[in-house]
N, C-alpha and C positions, 0 to 999 in steps of 0.2 A: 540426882540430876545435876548436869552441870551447866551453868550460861557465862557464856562469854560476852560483856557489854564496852563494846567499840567506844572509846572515849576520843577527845582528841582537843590539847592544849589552843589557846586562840590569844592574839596580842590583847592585853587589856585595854577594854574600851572605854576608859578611864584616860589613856594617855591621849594630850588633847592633837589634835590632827594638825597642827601646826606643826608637828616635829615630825611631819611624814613629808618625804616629798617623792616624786615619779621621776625615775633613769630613762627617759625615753631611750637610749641605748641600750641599755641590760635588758627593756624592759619587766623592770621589776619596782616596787614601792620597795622607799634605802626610808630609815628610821636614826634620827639625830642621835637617838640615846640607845641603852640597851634596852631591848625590850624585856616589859614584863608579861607573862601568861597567867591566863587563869581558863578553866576547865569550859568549854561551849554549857551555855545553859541548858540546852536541849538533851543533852549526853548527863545530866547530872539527874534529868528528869527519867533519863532510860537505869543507871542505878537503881534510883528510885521505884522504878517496874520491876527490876528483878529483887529488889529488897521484899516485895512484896508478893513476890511469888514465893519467896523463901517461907512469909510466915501463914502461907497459905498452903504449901507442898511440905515442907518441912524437910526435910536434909536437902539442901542446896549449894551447892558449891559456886560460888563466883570469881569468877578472874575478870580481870581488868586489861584490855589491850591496847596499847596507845603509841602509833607512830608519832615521832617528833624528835628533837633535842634531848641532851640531855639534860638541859634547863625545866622539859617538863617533868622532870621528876617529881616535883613538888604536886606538880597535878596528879599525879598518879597515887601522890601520900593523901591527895584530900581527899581522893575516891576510895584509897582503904580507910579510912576513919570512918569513911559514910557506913562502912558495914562490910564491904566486897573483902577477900579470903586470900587475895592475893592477885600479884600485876608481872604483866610483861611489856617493856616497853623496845619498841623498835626503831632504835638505834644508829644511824648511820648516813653517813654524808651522802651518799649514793642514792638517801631517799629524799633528798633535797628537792624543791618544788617539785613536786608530785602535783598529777592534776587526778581529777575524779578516777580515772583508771589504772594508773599506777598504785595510788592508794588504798584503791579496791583491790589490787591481785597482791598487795603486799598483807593487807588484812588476811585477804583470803588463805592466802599459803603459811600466813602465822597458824590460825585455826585450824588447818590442816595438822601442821607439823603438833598442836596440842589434842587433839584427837579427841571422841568422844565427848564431843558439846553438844547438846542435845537444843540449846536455845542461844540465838545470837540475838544481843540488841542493840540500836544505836540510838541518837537523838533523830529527829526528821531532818537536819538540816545543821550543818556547822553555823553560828553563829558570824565567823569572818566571811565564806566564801557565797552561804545560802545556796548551795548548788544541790542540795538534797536528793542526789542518787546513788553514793556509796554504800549504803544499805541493798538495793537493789543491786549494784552489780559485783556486792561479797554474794548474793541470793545468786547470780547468775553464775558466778564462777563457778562457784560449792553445788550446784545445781539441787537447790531446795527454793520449796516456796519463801514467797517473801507477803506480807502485808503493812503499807505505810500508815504513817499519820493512825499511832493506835492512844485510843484515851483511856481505854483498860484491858488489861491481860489477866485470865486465872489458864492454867493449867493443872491438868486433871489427867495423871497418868502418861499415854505418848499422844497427849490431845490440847491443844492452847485454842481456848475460845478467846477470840479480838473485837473489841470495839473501835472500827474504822470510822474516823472524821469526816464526813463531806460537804461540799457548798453546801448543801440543802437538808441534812441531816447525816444519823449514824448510819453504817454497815455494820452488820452482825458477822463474823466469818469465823468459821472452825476450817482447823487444817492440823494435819498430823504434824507431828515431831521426827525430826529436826526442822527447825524454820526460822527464818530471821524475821526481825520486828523493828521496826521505826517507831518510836516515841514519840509524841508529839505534847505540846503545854497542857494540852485539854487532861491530861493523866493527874495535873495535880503541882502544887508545889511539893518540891524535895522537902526532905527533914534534915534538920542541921544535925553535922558530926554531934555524936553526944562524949562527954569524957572517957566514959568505958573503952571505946572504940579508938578514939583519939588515941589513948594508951596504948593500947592492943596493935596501933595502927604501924608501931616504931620497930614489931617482930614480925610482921609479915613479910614476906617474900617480894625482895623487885627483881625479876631477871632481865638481864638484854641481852635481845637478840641483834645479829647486823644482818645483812643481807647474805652473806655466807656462810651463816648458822642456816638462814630459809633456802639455802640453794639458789640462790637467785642471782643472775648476774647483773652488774650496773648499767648493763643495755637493757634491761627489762623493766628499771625501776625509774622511781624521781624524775627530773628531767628527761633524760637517756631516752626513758620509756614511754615519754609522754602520748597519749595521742590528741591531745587538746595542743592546735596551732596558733600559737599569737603574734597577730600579726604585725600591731600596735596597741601601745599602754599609753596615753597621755593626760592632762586635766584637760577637760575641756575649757573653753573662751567661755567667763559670762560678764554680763552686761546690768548692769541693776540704772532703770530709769524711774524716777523719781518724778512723780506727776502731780501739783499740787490742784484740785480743784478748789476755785471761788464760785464765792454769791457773796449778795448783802442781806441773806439770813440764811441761820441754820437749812431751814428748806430748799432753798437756792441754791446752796453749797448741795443738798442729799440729791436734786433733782439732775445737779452735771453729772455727780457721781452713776447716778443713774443709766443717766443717754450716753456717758464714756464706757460702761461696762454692757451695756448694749449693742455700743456699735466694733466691740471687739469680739462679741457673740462670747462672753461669760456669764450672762443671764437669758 
């Protein structure tokens, strides 16, 4: 068996947001410093899914797929430590801001071009953008079922039983193989790189691919290809009013508080 699990680098959310600010003309957020990345949480939990389908199915092959910089490289060395067999990262100025569908037909025509994955996974949702439908539309492209928000996967031959999240409870759903799966928290925490792996981690394979290893031309991709229109990026205006309530006793003082939060209909 083989799975493919969708990763994808995110600015650390550790850098404090004061050293961001918004180009209303490029519109684009410009960053003081260089940034640093680390791996979406969500994508480390979907690892985590096919680690476990590994010691559940037993011969498993995992690759690692990951558009971005070449700065995530490093993302892609923590994903092989975690256990995964080997990475491909996708490479190239051309994929520069990429919105949900670019990102999706550039994922998709990688896994194409790597042939024979029987299982795709991703997180539910990148950590930066929370736009949670590039799962879905690598499932549309590739024309295979897709099931989101899964809190556990076994597979059993060319058959993946999922446990689907919802407002109100689980979904149960089997569906044949090939298929892609969204991850979601409910699956569990990851397990940290162990040494073994760590090791192991410095002889596995990184290839890069750019857009013209995938056949793809710079009008189909990144920006080029966008189909998401923005029309404006700005901060908005806020206003912080500071409203002290009196009395001449504690009660007095909880009683305005009270008729003030009353007569702005928050109680």
């Amino acid at each position: 068996m083989h799975i493919v699990v969708c990763i994808k680098a995110i600015p650390d959310p550790d850098i404090p947001i004061t050293l961001f600010r918004v180009d209303e003309n490029l519109k684009t957020v410009v960053s003081a410093v260089d940034l640093r990345y680390v791996m979406s949480p969500f994508d480390e939990q979907a690892i985590e899914g096919a680690l476990r389908v590994r010691e559940m199915f037993g011969e498993v092959r995992i690759s690692l797929l990951c558009m971005g910089p070449e700065s995530a490289r490093a993302i892609v060395k923590k994903g092989l430590s975690l256990g995964a067999d080997e990475a491909i990262l996708l490479s190239d100025n051309a994929f520069e801001e990429a919105d949900s569908y670019t990102t999706a037909l550039t994922l998709a025509t990688a896994i194409k071009k790597i042939g024979n994955v029987d299982l795709i996974l991703g997180g539910r949702q990148a950590a930066d953008t929370d736009a949670g439908v590039v799962c879905c539309g690598i499932s549309e492209l590739l024309c295979l079922p897709a099931v989101t928000f899964a809190k556990s996967l076994v597979v059993e031959e060319n058959l993946a039983r999922v446990e689907r999240v919802l407002q109100n409870g689980v979904e149960t759903i089997e569906m044949l193989l090939p298929a892609v799966v969204s991850i979601t928290h409910e699956l569990g925490p990851p397990r940290s790189p162990s040494l073994r792996e760590t090791m192991r981690s410095a002889n596995k394979p990184i290839t890069i691919w750019t857009a013209a290893d995938l056949d793809l031309k710079p009008s189909q991709v990144g920006r080029e290809g966008a189909r998401r229109v923005l029309k404006n990026l700005y901060v908005p205006e806020s206003k912080m009013v500071c409203e002290l309530m009196e009395g001449n006793t504690p009660e007095e003082t909880a009683s305005s508080l009270i008729r003030r939060l009353r007569e702005d209909k928050l109680i």
